[in-house]
C-alpha positions as CSV (number, residue, x, y, z in Angstrom):
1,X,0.0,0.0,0.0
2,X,0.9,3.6,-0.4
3,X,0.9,4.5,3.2
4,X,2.6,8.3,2.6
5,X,-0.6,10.2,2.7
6,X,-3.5,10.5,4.9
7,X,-4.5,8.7,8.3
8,X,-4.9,5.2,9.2
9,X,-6.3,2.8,11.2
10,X,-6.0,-1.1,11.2
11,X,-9.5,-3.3,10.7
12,X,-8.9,-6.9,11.2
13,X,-11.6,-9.0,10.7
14,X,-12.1,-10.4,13.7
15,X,-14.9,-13.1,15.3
16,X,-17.3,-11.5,18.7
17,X,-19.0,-14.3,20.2
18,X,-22.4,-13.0,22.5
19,X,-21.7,-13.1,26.3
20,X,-24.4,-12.5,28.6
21,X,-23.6,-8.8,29.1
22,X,-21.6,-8.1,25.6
23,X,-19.7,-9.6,23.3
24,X,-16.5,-11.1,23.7
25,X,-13.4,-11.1,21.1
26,X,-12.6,-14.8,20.4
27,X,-10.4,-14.8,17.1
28,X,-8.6,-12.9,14.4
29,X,-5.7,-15.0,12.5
30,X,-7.3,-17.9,13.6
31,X,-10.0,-16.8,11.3
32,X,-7.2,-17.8,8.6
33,X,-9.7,-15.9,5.7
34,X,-8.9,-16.7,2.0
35,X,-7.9,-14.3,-0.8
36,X,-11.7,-14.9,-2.2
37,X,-13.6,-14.6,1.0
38,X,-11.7,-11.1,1.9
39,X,-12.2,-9.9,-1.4
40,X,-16.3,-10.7,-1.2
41,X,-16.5,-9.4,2.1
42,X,-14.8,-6.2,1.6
43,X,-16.8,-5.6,-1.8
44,X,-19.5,-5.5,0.2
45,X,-18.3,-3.2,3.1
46,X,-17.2,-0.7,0.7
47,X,-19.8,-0.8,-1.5
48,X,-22.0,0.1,1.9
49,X,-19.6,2.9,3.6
50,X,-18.9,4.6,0.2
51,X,-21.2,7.1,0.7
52,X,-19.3,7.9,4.6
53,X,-16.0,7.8,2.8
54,X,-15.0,4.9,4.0
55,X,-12.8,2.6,2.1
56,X,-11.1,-0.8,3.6
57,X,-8.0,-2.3,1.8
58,X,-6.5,-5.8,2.1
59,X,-2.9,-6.5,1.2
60,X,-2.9,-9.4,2.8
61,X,-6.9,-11.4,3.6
62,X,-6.0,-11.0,7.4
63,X,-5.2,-7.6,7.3
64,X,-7.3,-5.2,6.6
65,X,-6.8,-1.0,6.7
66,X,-8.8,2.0,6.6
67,X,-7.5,5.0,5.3
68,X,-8.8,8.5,6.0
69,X,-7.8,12.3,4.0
70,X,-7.3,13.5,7.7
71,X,-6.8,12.5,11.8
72,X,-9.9,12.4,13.9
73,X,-10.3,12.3,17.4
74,X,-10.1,8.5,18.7
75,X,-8.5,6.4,20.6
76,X,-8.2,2.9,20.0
77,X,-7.2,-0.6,21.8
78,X,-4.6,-2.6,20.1
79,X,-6.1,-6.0,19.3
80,X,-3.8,-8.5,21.3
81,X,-5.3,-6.3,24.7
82,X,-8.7,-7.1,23.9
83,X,-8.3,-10.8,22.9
84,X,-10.6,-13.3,25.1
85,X,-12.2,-10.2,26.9
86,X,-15.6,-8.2,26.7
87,X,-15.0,-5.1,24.1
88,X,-17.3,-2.4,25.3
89,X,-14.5,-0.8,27.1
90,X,-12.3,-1.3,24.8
91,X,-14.5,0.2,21.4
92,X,-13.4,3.5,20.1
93,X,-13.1,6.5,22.7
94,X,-13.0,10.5,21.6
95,X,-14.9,13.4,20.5
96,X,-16.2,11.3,17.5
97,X,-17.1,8.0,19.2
98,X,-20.8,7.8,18.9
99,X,-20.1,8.0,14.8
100,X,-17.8,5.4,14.7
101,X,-19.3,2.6,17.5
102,X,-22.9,3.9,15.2
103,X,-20.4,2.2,12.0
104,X,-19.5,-0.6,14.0
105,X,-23.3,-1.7,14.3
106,X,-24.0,-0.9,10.6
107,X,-20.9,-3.2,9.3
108,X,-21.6,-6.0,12.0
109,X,-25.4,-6.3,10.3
110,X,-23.9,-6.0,6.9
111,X,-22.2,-9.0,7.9
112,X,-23.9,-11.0,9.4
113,X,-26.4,-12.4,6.8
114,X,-23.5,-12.3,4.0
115,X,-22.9,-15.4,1.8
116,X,-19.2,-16.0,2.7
117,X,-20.0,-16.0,6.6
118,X,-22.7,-18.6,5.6
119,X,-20.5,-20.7,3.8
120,X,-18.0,-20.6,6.7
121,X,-20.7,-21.9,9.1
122,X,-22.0,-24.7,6.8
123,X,-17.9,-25.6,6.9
124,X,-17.6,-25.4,10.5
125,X,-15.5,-22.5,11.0
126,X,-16.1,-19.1,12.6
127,X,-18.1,-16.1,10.2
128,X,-16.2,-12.7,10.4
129,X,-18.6,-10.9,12.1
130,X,-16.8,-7.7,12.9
131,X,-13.6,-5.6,12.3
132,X,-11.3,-4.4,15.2
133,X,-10.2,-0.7,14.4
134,X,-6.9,-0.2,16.3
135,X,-3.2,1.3,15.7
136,X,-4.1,4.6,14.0
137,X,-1.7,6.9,13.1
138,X,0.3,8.5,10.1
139,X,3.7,7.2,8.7
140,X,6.3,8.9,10.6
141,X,9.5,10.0,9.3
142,X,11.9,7.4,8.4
143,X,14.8,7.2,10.9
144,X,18.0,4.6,10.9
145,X,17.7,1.7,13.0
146,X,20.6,0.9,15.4
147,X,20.7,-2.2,13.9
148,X,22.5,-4.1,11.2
149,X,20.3,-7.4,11.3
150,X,16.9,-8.0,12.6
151,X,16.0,-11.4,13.3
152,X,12.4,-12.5,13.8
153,X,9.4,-14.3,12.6
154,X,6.7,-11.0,13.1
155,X,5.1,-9.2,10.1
156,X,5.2,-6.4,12.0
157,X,9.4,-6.2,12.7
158,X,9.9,-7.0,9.3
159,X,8.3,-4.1,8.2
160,X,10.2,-1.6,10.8
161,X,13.0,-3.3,9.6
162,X,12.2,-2.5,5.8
163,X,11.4,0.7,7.1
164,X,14.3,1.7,9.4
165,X,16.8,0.1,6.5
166,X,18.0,-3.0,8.3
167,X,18.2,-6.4,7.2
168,X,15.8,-8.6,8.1
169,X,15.7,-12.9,8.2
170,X,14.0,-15.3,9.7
171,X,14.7,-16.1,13.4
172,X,15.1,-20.3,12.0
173,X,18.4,-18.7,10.3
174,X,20.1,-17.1,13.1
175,X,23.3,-18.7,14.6
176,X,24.5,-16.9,17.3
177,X,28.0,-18.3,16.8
178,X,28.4,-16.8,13.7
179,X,26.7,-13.7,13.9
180,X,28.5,-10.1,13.4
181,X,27.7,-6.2,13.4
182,X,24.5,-5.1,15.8
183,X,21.8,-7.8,15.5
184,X,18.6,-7.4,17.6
185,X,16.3,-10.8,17.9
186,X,13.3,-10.8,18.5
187,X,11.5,-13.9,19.7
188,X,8.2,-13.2,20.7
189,X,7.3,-17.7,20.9
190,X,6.1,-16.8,24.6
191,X,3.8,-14.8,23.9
192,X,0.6,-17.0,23.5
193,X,1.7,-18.7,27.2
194,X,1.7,-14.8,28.6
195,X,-1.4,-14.1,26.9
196,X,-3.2,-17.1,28.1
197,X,-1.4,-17.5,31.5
198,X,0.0,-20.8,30.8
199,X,2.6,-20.9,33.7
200,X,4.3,-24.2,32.7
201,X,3.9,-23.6,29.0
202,X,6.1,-20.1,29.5
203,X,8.5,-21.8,32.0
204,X,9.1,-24.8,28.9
205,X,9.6,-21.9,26.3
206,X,12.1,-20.0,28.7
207,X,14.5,-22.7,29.0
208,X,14.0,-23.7,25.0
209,X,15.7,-20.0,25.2
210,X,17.8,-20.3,27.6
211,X,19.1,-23.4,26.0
212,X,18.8,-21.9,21.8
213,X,20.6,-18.8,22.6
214,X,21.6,-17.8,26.0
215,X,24.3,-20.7,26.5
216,X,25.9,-20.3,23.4
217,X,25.8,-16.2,24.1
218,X,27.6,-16.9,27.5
219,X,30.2,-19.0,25.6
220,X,30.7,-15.8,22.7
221,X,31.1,-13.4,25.9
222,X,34.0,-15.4,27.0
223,X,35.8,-15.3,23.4
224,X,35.4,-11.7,22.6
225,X,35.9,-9.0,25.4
226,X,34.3,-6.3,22.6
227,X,31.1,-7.8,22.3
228,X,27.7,-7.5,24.7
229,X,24.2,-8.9,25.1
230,X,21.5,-6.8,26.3
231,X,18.5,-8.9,26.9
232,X,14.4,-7.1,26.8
233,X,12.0,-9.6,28.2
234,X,8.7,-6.9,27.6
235,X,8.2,-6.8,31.5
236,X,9.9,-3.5,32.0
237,X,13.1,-4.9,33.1
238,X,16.5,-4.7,31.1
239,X,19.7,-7.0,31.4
240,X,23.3,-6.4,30.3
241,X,26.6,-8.3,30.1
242,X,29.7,-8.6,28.7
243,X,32.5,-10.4,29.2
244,X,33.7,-8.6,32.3
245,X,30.5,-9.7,34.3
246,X,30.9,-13.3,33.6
247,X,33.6,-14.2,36.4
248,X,32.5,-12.2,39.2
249,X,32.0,-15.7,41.3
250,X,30.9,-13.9,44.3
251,X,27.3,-13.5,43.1
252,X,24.8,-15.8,43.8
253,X,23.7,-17.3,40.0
254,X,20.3,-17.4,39.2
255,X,18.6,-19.1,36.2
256,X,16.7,-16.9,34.0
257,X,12.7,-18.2,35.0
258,X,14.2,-16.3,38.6
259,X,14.4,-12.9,37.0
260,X,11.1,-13.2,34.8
261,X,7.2,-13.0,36.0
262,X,4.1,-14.1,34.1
């Protein structure tokens, strides 16, 4: 897409299933949409909202966007915050609000009755029977990452990585052994055991960590006093170390599941 211009907001197509009180957000990639069912659903959608201005695009069936000539006055949740919880809290906030939850209602009736959702149901899988609008914003200007290589397996860091000018390859092709220059990995295979509080789950992926990378960064460390690992676990914390901190035998070692919370 030609995101220089205007204002945007993501729309996934996402699955609400009716609670008691409201209605809960139970999927989006699980959704796993085709090319052709995208395509027919967002025919439709536009064809409706043309008249409001409203236009979605798809460059990929999962992930849909809005695009706007101007900003308005919203704030959004990100998707993963609302996932497996009630979204009336979470819907669209601001001066504008009442416009876009009235948007919300129309789209979630145009879809409801469409022919791809009632395909999906006679196939057993779950209708897209909403869009999550989150992540609005323009393009900012393009700045130079501090890294040489980005490793990861993340739509989303491949594209700051495009962005920002670094290289970018898939996490299954890092070697930390061999690796040179400023490389930032992200590994983000914990994620679903945070998200669904799956204590033993998270502890199992830890040590697959501790184990893929962190032993064999302990054993570069020794080799080279000019290099240094600076480990981001997401919870606020930061660790550093370089060679120098390896010997100091004084202090009490902990494994890494000591330093980490759910």
């Amino acid at each position: 897409l030609d995101v220089g211009r205007g204002w945007w907001l993501r729309a996934y197509p996402v699955y609400l299933q009716p609670d008691r009180h409201q209605a809960v957000l139970l999927a989006s990639d699980t959704l796993e949409l085709q090319a052709e069912e995208s395509a027919a659903l967002l025919a439709t959608i536009n064809a409706h909202f043309a008249a409001d201005g409203l236009c979605l695009q798809a460059p990929h069936p999962q992930r849909w966007y809005l695009q706007l000539p101007e900003a308005d006055v919203i704030q959004t949740t990100p998707l993963p915050e609302v996932m497996g919880q009630g979204i009336n809290e979470h819907l669209p906030q601001g001066k504008h609000r009442q416009q876009w939850h009235g948007w919300l209602n129309e789209l979630q009736m145009l879809l409801h009755q469409h022919p791809v959702n009632q395909q999906r149901m006679q196939a057993g899988k779950l209708p897209v029977n909403s869009v999550w609008l989150w992540g609005e914003g323009t393009l900012p200007a393009v700045k130079s990452s501090d890294f040489d290589w980005v490793y990861g397996d993340d739509t989303l860091i491949a594209a700051l990585a495009q962005f920002t000018g670094a290289r970018y390859a898939s996490i299954a092709n890092l070697n930390v052994r061999t690796v040179t220059g400023r490389c930032l990995v992200v590994n983000n295979t914990c994620y679903n055991s945070v998200k669904e509080k799956d204590v033993f789950s998270w502890m199992s992926c830890i040590e697959a960590i501790q184990n893929q990378y962190l032993q064999s960064l302990q054993v570069i460390l020794k080799l080279h006093a000019d290099y240094q690992v600076t480990l981001l676990p997401a919870n606020g914390q930061r660790f550093h170390m370089t060679r120098k901190h390896l010997p100091r035998w004084w202090q009490r070692r902990h494994s890494l599941d000591t330093f980490l919370s759910v």
